[in-house]
MDAnalysis code that builds the backbone (N, CA, C; Angstrom):
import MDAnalysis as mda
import numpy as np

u = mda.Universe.empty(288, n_residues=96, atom_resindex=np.repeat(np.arange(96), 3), trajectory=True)
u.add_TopologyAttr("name", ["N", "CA", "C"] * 96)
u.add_TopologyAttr("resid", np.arange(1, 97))
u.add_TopologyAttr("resname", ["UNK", "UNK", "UNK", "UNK", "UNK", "UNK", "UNK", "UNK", "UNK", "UNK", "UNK", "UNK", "UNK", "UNK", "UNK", "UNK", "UNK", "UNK", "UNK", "UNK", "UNK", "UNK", "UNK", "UNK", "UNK", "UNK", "UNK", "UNK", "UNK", "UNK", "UNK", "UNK", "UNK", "UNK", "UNK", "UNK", "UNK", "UNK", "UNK", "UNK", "UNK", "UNK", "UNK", "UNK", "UNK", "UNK", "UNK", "UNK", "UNK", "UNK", "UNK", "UNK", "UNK", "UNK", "UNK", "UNK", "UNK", "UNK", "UNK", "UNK", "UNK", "UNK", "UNK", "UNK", "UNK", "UNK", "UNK", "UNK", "UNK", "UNK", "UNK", "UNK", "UNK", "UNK", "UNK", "UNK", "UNK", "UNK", "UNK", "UNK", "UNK", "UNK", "UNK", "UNK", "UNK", "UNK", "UNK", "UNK", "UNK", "UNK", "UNK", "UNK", "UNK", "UNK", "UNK", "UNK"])
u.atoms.positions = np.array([
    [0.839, -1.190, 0.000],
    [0.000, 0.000, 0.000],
    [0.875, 1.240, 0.000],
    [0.366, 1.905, -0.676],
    [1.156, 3.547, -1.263],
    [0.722, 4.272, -0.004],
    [1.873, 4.737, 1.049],
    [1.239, 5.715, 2.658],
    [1.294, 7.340, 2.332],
    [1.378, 7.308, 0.977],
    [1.468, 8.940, 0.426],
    [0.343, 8.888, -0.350],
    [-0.378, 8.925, -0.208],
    [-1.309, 9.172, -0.808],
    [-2.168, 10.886, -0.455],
    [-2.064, 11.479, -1.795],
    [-2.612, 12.985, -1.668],
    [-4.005, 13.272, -1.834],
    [-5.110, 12.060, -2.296],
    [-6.380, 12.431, -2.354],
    [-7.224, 11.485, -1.642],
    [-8.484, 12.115, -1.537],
    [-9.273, 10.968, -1.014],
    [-9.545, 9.205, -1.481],
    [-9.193, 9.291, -2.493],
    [-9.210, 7.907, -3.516],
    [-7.838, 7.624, -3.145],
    [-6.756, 7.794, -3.283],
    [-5.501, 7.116, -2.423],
    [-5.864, 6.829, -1.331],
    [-6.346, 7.007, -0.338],
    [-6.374, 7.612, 1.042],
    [-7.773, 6.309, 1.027],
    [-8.793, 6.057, 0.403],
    [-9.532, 5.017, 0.410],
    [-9.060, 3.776, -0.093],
    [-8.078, 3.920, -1.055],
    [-7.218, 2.519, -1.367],
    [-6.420, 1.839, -0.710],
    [-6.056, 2.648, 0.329],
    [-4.687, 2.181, 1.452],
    [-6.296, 1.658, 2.439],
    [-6.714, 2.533, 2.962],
    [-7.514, 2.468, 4.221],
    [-8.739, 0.901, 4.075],
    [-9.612, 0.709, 2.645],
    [-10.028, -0.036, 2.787],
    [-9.246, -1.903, 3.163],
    [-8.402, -2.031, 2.427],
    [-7.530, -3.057, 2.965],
    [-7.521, -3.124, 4.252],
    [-7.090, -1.933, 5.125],
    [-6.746, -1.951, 6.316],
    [-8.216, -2.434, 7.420],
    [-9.126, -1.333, 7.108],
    [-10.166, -1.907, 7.526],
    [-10.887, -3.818, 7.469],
    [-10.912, -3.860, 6.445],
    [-11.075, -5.273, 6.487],
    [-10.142, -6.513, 7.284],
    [-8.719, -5.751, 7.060],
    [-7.374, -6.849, 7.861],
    [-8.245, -6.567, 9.347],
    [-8.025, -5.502, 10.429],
    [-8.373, -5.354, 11.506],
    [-9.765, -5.533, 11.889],
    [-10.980, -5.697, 11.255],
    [-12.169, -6.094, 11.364],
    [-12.304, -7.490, 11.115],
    [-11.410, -7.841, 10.022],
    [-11.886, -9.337, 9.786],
    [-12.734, -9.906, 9.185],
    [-13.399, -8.824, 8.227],
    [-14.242, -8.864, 7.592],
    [-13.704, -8.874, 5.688],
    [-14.319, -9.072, 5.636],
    [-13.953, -9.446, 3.514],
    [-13.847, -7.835, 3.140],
    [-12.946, -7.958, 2.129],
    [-13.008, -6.658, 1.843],
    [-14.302, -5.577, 1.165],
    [-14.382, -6.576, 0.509],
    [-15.602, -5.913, -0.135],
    [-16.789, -5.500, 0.763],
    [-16.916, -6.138, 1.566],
    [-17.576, -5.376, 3.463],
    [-17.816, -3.443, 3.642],
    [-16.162, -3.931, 3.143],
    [-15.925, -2.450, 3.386],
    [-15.867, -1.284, 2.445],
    [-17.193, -0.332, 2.868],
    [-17.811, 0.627, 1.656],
    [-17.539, 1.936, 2.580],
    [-17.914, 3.205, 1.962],
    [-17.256, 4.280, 2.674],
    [-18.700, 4.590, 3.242],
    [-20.339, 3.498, 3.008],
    [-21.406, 3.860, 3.820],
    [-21.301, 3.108, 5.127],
    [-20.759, 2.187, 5.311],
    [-20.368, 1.107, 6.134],
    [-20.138, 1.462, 7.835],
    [-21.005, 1.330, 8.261],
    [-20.929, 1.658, 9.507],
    [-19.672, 1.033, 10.527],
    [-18.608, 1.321, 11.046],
    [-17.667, 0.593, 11.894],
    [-18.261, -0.397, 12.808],
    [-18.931, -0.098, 13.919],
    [-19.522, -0.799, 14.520],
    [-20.804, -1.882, 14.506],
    [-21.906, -0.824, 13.552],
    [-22.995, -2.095, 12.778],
    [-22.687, -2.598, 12.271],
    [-22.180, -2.390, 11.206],
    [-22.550, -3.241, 9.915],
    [-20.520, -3.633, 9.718],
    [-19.778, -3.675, 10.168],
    [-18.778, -4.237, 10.247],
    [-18.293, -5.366, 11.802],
    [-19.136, -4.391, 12.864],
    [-18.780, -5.672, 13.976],
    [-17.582, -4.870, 14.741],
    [-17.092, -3.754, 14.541],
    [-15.829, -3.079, 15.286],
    [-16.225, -3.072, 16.780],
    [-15.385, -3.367, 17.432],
    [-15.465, -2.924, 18.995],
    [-14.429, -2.391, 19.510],
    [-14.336, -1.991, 20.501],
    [-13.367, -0.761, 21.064],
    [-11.829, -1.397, 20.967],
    [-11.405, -2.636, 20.771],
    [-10.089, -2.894, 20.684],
    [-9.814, -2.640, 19.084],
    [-11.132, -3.058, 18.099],
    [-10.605, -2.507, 16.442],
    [-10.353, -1.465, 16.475],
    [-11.310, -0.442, 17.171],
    [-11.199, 0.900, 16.589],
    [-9.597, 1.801, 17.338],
    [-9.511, 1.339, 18.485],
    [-8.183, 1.269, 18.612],
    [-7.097, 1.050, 17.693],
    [-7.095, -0.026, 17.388],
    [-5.985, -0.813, 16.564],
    [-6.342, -0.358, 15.557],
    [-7.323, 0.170, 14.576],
    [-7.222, 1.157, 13.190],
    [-7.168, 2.333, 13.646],
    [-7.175, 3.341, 14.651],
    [-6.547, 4.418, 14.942],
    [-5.106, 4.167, 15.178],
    [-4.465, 3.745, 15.652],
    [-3.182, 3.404, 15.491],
    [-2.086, 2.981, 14.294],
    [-3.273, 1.821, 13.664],
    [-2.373, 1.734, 11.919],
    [-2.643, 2.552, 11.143],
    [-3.713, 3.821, 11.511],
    [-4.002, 4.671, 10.734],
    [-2.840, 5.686, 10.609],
    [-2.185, 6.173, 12.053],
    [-1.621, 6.929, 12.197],
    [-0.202, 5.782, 11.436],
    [-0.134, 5.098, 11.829],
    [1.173, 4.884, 10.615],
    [1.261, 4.921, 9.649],
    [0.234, 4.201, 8.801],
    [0.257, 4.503, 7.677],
    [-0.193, 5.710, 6.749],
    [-0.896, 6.862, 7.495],
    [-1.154, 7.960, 6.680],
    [0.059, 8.959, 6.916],
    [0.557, 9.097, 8.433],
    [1.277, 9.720, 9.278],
    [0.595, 10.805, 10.035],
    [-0.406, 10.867, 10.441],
    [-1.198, 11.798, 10.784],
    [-1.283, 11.457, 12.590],
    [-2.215, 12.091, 13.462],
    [-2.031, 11.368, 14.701],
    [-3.357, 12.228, 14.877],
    [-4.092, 11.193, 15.091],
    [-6.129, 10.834, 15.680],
    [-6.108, 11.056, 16.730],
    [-4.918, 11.468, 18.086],
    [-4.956, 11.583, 19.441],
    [-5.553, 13.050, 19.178],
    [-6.684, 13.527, 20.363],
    [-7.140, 14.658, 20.384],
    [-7.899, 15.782, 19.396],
    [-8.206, 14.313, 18.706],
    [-9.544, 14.687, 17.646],
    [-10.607, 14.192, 18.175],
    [-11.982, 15.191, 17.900],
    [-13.404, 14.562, 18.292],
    [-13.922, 13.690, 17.721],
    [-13.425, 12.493, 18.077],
    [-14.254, 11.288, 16.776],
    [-15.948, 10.964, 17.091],
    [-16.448, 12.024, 17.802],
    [-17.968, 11.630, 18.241],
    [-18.519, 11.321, 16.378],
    [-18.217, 12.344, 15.364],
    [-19.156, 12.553, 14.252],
    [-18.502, 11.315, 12.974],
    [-17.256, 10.442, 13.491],
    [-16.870, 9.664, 12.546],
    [-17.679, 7.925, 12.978],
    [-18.447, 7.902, 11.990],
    [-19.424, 6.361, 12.352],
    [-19.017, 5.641, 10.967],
    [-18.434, 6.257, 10.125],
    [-18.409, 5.173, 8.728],
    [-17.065, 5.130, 8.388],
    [-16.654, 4.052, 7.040],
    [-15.325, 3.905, 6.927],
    [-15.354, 5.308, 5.961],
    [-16.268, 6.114, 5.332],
    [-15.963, 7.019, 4.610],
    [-15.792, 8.294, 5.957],
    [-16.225, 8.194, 6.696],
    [-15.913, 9.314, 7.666],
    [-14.124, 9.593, 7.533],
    [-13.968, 8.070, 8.450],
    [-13.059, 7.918, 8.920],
    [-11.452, 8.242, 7.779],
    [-12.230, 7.910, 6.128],
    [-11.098, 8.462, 5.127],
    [-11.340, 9.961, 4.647],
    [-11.989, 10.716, 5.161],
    [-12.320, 12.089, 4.983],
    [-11.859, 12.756, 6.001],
    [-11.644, 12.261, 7.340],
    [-10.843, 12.634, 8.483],
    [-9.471, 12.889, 8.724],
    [-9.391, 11.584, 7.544],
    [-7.654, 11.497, 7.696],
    [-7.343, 12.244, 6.525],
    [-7.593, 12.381, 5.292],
    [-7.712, 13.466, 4.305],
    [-7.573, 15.065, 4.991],
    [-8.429, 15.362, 5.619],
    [-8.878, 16.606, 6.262],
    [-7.066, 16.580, 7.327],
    [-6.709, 15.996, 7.631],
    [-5.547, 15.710, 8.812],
    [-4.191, 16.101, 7.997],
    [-4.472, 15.564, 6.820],
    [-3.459, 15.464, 6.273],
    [-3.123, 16.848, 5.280],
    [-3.923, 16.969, 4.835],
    [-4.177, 18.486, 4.431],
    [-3.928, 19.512, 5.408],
    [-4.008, 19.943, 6.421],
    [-4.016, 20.242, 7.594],
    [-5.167, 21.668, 7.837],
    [-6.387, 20.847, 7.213],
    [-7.161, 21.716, 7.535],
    [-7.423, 22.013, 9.208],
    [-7.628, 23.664, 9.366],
    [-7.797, 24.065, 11.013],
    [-8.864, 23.240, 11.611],
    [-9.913, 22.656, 11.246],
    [-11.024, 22.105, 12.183],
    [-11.282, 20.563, 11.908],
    [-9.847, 20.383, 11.469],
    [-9.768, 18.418, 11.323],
    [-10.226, 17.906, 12.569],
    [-9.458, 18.956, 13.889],
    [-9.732, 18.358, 15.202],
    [-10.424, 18.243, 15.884],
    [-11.639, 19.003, 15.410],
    [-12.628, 18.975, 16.053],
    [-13.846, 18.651, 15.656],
    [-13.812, 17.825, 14.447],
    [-15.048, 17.221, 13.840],
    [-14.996, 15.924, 13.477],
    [-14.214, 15.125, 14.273],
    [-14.216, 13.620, 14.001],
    [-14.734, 12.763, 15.096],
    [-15.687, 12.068, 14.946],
    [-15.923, 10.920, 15.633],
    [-16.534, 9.831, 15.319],
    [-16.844, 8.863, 16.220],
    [-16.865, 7.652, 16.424],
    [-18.090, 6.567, 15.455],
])
């Protein structure tokens, strides 16, 4: 997987793989409507462990962002997009 990725479509090509490895779920599971927790099965040790390979592999760091408004895998690649870009209010509009 390419960890430079400059657009949202890079940034969904790295991330969906990832999602599916740490969920455990087939890839194709994983859509950017896809709820983490419904409709994938995530519980607080996944979402852990993809905040963490997230931050490696995008290079960004999810510590002290509001993830209340991130519920889908498309949130979650629009977050890290938004992070990486370094838009001012990445940090305060992400959640769970």
């Amino acid at each position: 997987m390419e960890a430079e990725c400059r657009d949202t479509g890079g940034v969904w090509e790295a991330l969906r793989p990832l999602c599916a490895q740490v969920m455990s779920v087939p890839q194709e599971a994983v859509v950017p409507q896809a709820r983490l927790v419904a409709d994938l099965g995530a519980d607080s040790l996944d979402i852990t462990e993809l905040e963490a390979a997230s931050e490696e592999l995008f290079g960004v760091t999810l510590r002290g962002t509001d993830k209340s408004a991130v519920a889908t895998v498309g949130d979650v690649a629009e977050l890290i997009v938004r992070l990486r870009a370094g838009t001012p209010d990445a940090h305060s509009t992400v959640a769970r």
